[in-house]
C-alpha positions as CSV (number, residue, x, y, z in Angstrom):
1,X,-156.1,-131.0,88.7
2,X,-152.9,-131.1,90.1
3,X,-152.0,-132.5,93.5
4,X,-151.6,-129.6,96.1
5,X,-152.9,-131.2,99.2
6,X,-152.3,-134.4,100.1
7,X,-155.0,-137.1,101.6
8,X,-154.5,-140.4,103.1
9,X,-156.4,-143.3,103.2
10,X,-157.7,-142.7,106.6
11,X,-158.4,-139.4,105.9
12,X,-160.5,-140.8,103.0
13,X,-162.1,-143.7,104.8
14,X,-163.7,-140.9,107.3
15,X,-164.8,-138.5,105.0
16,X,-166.8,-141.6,103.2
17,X,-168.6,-142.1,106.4
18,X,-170.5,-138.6,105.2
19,X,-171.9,-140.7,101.9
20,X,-173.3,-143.9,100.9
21,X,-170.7,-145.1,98.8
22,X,-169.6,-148.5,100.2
23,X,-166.4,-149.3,101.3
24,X,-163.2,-147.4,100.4
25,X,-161.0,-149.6,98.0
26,X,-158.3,-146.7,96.8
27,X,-157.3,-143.4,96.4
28,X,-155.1,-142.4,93.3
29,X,-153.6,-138.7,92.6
30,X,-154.5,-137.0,89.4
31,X,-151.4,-135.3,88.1
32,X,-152.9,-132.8,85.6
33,X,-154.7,-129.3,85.6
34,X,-153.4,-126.3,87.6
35,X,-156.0,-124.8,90.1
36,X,-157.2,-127.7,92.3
37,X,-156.2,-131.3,93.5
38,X,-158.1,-134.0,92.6
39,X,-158.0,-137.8,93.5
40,X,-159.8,-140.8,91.6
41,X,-161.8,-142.8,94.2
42,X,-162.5,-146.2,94.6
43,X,-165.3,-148.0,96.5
44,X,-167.2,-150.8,96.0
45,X,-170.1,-148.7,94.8
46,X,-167.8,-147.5,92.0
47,X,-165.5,-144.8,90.7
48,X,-165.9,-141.1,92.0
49,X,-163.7,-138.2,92.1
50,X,-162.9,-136.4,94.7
51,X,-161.8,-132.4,94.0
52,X,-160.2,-130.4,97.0
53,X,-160.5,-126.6,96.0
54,X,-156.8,-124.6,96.9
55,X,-158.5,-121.0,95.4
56,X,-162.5,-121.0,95.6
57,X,-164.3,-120.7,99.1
58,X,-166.9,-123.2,101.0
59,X,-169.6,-119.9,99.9
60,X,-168.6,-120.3,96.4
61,X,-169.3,-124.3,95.8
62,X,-172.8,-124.7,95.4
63,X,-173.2,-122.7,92.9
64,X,-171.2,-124.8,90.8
65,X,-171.9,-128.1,91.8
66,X,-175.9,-127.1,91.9
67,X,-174.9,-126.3,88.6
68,X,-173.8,-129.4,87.2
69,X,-176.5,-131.5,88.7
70,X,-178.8,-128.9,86.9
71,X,-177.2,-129.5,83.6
72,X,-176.9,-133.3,84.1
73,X,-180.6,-133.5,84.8
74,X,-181.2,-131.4,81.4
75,X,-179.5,-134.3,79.6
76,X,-176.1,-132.6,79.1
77,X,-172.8,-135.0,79.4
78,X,-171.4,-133.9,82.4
79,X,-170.7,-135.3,86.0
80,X,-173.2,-135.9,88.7
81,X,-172.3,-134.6,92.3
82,X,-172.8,-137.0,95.2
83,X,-174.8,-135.8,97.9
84,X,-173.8,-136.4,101.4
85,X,-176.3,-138.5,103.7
86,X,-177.9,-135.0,104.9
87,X,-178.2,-134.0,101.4
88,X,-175.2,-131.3,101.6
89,X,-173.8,-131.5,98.0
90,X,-170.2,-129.3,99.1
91,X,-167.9,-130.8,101.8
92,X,-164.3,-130.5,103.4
93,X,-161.1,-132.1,104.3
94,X,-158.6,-130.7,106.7
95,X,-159.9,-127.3,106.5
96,X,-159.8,-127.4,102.4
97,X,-163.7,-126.9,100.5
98,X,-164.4,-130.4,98.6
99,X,-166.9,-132.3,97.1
100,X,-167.2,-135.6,95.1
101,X,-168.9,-136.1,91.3
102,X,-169.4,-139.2,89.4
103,X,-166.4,-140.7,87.4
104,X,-167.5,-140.8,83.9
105,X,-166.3,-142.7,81.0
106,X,-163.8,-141.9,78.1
107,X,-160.6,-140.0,77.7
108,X,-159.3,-136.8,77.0
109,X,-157.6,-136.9,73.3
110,X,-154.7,-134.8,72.2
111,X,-155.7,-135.2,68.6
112,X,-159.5,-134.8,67.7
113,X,-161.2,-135.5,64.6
114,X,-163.5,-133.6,62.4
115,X,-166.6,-135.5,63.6
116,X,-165.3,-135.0,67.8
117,X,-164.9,-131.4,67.2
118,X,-168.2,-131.3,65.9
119,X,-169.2,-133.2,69.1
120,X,-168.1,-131.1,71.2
121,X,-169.4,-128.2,69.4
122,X,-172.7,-129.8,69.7
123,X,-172.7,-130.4,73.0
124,X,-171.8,-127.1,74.1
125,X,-174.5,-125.9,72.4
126,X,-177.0,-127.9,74.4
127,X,-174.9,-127.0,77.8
128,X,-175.9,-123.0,76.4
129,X,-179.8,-123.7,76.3
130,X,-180.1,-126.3,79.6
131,X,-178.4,-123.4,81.1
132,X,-181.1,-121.1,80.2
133,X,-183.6,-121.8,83.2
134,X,-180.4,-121.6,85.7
135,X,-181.5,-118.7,87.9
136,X,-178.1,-118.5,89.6
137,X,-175.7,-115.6,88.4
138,X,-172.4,-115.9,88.5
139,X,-170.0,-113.3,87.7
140,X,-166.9,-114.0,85.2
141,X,-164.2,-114.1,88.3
142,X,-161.5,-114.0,84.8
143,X,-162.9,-111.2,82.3
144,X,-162.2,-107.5,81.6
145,X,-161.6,-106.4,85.3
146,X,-159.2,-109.2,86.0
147,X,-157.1,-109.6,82.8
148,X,-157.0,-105.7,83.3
149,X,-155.5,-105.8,86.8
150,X,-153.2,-108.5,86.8
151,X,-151.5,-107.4,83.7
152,X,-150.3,-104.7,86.0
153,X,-148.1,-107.5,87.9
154,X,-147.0,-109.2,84.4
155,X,-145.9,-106.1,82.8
156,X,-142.1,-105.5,84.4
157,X,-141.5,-109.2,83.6
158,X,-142.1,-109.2,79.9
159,X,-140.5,-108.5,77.1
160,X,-141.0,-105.1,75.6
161,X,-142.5,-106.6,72.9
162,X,-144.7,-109.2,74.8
163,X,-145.7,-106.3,77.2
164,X,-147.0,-104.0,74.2
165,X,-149.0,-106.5,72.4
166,X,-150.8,-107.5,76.1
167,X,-151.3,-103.9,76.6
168,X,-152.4,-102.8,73.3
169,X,-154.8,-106.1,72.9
170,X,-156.3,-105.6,76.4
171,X,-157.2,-102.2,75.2
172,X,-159.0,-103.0,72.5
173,X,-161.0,-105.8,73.5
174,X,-161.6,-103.6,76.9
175,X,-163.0,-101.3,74.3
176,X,-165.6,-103.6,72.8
177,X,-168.7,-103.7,74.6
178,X,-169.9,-107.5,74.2
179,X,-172.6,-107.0,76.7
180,X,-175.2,-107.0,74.2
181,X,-175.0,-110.6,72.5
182,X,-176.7,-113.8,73.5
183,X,-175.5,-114.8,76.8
184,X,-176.0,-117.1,79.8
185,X,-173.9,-120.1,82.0
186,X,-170.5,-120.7,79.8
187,X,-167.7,-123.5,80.9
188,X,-165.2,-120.7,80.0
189,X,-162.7,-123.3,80.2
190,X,-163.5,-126.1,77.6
191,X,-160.0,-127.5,76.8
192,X,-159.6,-130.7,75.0
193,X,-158.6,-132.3,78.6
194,X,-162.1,-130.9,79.9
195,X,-163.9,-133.0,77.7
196,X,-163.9,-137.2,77.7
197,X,-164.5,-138.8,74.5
198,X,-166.0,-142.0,73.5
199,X,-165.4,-142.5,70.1
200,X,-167.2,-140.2,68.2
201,X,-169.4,-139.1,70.9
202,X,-168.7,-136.7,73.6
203,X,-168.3,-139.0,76.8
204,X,-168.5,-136.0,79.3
205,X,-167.6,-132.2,80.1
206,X,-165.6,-132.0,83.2
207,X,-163.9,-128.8,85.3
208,X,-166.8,-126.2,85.7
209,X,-164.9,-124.9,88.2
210,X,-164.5,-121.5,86.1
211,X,-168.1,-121.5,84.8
212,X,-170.5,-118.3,84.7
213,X,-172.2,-115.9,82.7
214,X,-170.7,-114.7,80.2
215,X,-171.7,-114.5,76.1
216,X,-172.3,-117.8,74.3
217,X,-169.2,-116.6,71.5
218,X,-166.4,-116.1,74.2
219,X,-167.4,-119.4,75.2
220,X,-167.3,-121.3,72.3
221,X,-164.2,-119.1,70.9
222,X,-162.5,-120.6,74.3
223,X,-163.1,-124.0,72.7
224,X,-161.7,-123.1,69.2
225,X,-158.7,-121.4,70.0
226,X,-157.9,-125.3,71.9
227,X,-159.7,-127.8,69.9
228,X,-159.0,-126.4,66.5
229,X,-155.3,-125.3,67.4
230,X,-152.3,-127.3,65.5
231,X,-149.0,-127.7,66.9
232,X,-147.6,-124.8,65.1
233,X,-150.2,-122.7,67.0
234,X,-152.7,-121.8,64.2
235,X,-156.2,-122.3,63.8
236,X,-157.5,-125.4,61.7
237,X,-160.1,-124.2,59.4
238,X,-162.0,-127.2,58.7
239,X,-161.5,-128.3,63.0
240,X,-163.0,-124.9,63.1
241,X,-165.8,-125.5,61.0
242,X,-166.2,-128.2,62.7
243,X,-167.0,-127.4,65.9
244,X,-169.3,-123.8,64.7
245,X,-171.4,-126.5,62.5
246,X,-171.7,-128.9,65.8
247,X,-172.9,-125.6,67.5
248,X,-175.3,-124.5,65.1
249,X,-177.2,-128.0,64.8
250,X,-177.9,-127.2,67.9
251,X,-178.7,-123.0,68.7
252,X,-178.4,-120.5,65.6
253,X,-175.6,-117.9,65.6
254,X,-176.5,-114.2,65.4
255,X,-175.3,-112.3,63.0
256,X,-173.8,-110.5,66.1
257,X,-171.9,-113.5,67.0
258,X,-170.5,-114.2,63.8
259,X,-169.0,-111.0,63.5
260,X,-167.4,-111.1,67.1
261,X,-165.8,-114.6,66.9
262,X,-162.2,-112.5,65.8
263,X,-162.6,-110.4,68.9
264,X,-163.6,-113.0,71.0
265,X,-160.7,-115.4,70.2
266,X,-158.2,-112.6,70.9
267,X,-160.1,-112.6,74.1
268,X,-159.8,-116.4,74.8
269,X,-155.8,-115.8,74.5
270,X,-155.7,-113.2,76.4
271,X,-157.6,-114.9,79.8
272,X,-155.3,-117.9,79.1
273,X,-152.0,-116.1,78.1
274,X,-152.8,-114.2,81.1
275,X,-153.6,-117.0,83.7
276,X,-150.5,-119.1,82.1
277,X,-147.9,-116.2,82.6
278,X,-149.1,-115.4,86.4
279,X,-149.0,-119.3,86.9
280,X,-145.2,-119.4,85.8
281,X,-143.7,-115.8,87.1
282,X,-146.2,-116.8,90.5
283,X,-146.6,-120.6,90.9
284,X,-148.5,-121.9,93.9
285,X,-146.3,-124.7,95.8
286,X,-147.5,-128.2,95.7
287,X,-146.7,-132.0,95.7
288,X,-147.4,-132.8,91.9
289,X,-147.9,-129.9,89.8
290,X,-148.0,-129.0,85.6
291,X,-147.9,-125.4,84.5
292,X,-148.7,-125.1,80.9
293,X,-146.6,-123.2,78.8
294,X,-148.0,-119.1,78.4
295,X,-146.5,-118.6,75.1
296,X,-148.9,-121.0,73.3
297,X,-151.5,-118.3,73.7
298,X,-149.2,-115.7,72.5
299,X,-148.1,-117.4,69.7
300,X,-151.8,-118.2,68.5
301,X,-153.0,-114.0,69.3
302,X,-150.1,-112.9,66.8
303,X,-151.6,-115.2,64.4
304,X,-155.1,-114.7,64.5
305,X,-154.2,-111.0,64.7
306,X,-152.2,-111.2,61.5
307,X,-155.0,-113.5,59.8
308,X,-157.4,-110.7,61.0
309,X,-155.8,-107.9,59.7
310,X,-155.1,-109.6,55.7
């Protein structure tokens, strides 16, 4: 959510002339995130926002913002794209894939509680079963085959130490088949600044830019290795708890699952130490940017690993 390309007003005022939104009052850069640029926008229907995509094509967009109207219609806290006068939920600026969603209440938080993890937990668990009757597939663009080919670029930059334990974990988890459990639409990238809060109460899931199929544990693992995380990069048992008990109120964990959730939080680090790392050794140029820092996911796999092993 970074700012990579920039739009002016009059840019802005012309691309409202595709929708019904009233009259353009403001346009305000968001300065967070990493992949795309986004911009709160004001009109005097209200507050939208207004994503320009620097990585996925025109081709790939409705897919995910079909998606989200989908999952909004099955009752699940997430925004609401705004169709275009002709319908068309996917647009562009200068040349650049767009589209505008509803601006929804509440805030990311830095520090949850017991009762917001198990929110969250909660409502990823209803996200899992509206997803069900989604007959779109989408491939994970971020699993096995990618983490095992861009690894080959990270490699000479590492450490020999840092290079083995990517290597040897990639291995491993490339030697697990996890095509069996429960699967369907994930988020696959439900950080605690991917989620508003209000109060207790999960406010909205936002960024499905990375969503697909994928299994329902690697998903919720994702959301674990962030929401239950301390500052000293370990897992907080009882945040943890937490957020499996706001799952299972919801949809029942197999056996199966249970007994992959190590695995699949060494896979969570890995797609994010992964990203992180090619985002710092090979960072796109733009205006306002924030790369977060790679070593918080190799910190927490050397953790979990040694809590594994013990």
């Amino acid at each position: 959510m970074s700012v990579y390309t920039s739009v002016s007003e009059a840019q802005m005022r012309a691309f409202l002339q595709q929708y019904d939104l009233g009259e353009f009052i403001s346009l305000k850069g968001i300065a967070q995130g990493v992949t795309n640029t986004n911009y709160f926008v004001t009109t005097t229907q209200g507050k939208f926002v207004l994503t320009l995509f620097e990585v996925l094509r025109q081709d790939e967009l409705p897919f995910y913002l079909q998606l989200m109207l989908h999952l909004n219609e099955q009752g699940v806290a997430c925004p609401k794209p705004v169709a275009q006068l002709t319908g068309r939920l996917d647009a562009d600026i200068d040349g650049k894939p767009a589209c505008l969603v509803t601006c929804l209440h509440g805030a990311d938080v830095a520090h949850p509680t017991w009762q917001q993890c198990y929110a969250v937990g909660e409502m990823l668990a209803k996200m899992h079963v509206a997803g069900q009757n989604f007959d779109v597939h989408m491939d994970n663009p971020r699993g096995k085959k990618w983490w095992t080919t861009e690894i080959e670029r990270l490699l000479p930059l590492m450490s020999y130490v840092d290079a083995t334990l990517l290597k040897d974990t990639v291995a491993a988890l490339n030697a697990h088949d996890d095509t069996t459990l429960p699967s369907g639409i994930i988020h696959a990238d439900l950080f605690k600044d991917n989620v508003l809060i209000h109060g207790d109460h999960v406010a909205g899931f936002i960024d499905f830019y990375y969503a697909c199929h994928g299994n329902f544990m690697y998903d919720l693992a994702i959301a674990i290795n962030d929401w239950a995380r301390t500052d000293a990069n370990q897992i907080d048992a009882e945040f943890q708890d937490a957020l499996l008990q706001g799952y299972g109120s919801v949809r029942s964990l197999s056996a199966a699952e249970q007994d992959y959730l190590p695995l699949a939080q060494q896979a969570a680090c890995i797609r994010f130490w992964v990203s992180r790392l090619l985002d710092f050794h090979f960072p796109p140029e733009g205006e306002l940017t924030f790369t977060k820092n790679p070593d918080v996911f190799r910190d927490l796999l050397l953790k979990l690993q040694q809590d594994q092993q013990q």
